[in-house]
C-alpha positions in Angstrom: 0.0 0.0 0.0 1.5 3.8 -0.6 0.3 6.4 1.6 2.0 9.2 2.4 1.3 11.9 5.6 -0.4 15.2 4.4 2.3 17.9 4.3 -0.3 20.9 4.1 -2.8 20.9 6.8 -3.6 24.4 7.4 -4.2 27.4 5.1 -6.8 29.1 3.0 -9.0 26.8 1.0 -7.3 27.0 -2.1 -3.9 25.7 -0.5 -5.9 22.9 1.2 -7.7 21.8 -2.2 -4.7 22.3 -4.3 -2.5 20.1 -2.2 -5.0 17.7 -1.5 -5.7 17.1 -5.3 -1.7 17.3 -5.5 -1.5 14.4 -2.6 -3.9 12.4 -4.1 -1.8 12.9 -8.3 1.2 11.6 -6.1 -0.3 8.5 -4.5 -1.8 7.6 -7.7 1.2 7.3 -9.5 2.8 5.8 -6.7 0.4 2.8 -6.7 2.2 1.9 -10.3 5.8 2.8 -9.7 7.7 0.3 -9.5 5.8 -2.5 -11.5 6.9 -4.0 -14.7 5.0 -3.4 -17.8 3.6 -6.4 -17.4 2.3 -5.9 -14.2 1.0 -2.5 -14.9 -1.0 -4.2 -17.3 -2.5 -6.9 -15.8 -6.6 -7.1 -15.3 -7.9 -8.3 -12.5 -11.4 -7.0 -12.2 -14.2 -7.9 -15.2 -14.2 -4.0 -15.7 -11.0 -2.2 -18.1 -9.3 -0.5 -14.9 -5.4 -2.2 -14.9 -3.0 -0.1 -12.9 -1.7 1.5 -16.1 -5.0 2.4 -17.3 -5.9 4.1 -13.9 -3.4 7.1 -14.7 -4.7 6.7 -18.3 -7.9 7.6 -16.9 -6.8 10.4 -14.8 -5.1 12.2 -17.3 -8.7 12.3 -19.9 -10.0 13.6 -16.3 -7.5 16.3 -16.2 -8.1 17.0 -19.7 -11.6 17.4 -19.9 -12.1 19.1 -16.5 -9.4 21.5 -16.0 -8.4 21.8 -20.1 -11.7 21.6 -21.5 -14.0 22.3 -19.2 -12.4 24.9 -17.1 -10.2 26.8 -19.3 -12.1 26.2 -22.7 -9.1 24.5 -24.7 -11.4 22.3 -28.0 -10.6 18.8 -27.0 -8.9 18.1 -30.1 -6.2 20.7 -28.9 -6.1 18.7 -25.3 -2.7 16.8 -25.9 -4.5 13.8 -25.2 -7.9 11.6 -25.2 -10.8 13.2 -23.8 -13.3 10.4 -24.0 -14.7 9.7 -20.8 -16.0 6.0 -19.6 -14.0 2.5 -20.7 -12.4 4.0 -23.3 -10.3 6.6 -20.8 -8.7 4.0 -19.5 -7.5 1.5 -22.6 -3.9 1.7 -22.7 -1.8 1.4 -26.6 0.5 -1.3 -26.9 3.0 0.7 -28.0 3.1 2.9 -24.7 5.1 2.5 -21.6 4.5 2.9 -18.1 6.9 5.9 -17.8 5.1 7.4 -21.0 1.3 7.1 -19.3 3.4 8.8 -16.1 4.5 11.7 -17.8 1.6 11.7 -19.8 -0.9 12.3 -16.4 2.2 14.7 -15.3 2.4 16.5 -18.1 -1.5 16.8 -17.8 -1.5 17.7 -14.0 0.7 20.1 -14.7 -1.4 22.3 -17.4 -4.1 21.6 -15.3 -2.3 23.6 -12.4 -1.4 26.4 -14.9 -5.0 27.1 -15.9 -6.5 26.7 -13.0 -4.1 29.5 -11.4 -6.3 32.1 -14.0 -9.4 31.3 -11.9 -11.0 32.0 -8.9 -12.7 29.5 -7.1 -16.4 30.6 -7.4 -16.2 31.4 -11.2 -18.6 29.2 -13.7 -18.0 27.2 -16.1 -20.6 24.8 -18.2 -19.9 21.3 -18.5 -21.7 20.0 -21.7 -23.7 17.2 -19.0 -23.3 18.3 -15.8 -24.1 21.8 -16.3 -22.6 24.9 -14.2 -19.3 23.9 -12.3 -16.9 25.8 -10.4 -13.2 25.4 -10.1 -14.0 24.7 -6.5 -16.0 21.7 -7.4 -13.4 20.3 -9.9 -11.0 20.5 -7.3 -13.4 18.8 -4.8 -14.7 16.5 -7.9 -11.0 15.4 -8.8 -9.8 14.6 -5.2 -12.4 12.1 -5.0 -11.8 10.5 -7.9 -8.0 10.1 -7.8 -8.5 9.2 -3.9 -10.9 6.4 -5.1 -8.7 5.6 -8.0 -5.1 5.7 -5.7 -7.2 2.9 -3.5 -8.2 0.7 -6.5 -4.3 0.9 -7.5 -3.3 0.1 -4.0 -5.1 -3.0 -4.4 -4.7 -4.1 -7.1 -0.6 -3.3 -6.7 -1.1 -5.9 -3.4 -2.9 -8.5 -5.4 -0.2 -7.8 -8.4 2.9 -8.1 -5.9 1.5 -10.5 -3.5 1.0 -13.3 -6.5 4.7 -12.6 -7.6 
């Protein structure tokens, strides 16, 4: 299991969202680091999330919240899928582990960039959601990865534990 101790408890509420969502990036990619490609691939559920394909998955959130959503880039200009669902998390054969890392990195880190431009309470429309605020993709992201950095933790133990 990764876990790591919060290192930002106290502050305003866009320090504590901002490095909870940055905690949460971390111990995501820390479930995979480490495992072969193999590994990283390996299905273990009846559903398409490998370990691999959970940062995958991550990175089209990234995209289409904080690229798309938030700071209006089309997604054919979001350096990366944007379909949401199974198909965010099917991985190419042709890509590494270290690629799909820097690829949700590389993400996170644009993501960071364009959310600095925005206050909390301002409005943006998601096509199917409807009105969002930054403060809610922060709050919307940090649950998912959390969930996400627990499904990698286990499936990392079930992974490493059959070895």
């Amino acid at each position: 299991m990764t876990w790591s101790f919060p290192r930002i408890t106290i502050g305003a509420e866009r320090r504590l969202l901002e490095a909870m969502l940055d905690r949460n990036r971390a111990e995501l990619v820390n479930s995979v680091r480490g495992l072969s490609e193999a590994e990283s691939r390996r299905r273990l559920v009846a559903s398409m999330t490998t370990p691999i394909g959970l940062l995958k998955h991550a990175a089209v959130a990234e995209r289409i919240w904080f690229h798309h959503v938030l700071g209006g880039v089309p997604e054919n200009e979001c350096d990366g899928g944007t379909t949401p669902g199974d198909a965010s998390f099917v991985v190419g054969d042709h890509e590494t582990l270290t690629e799909v890392i820097a690829e949700f990195e590389r993400a996170s880190a644009r993501s960071r960039v364009i959310a600095a431009d925005f206050d909390l309470d301002e409005i943006k429309t998601h096509p199917r959601v409807g009105d969002v605020s930054l403060r809610f993709v922060h709050l919307l992201l940090i649950e998912d990865f959390a969930r996400h950095a627990g499904h990698g933790d286990i499936l990392r133990e079930q992974i490493l534990s059959a070895g």
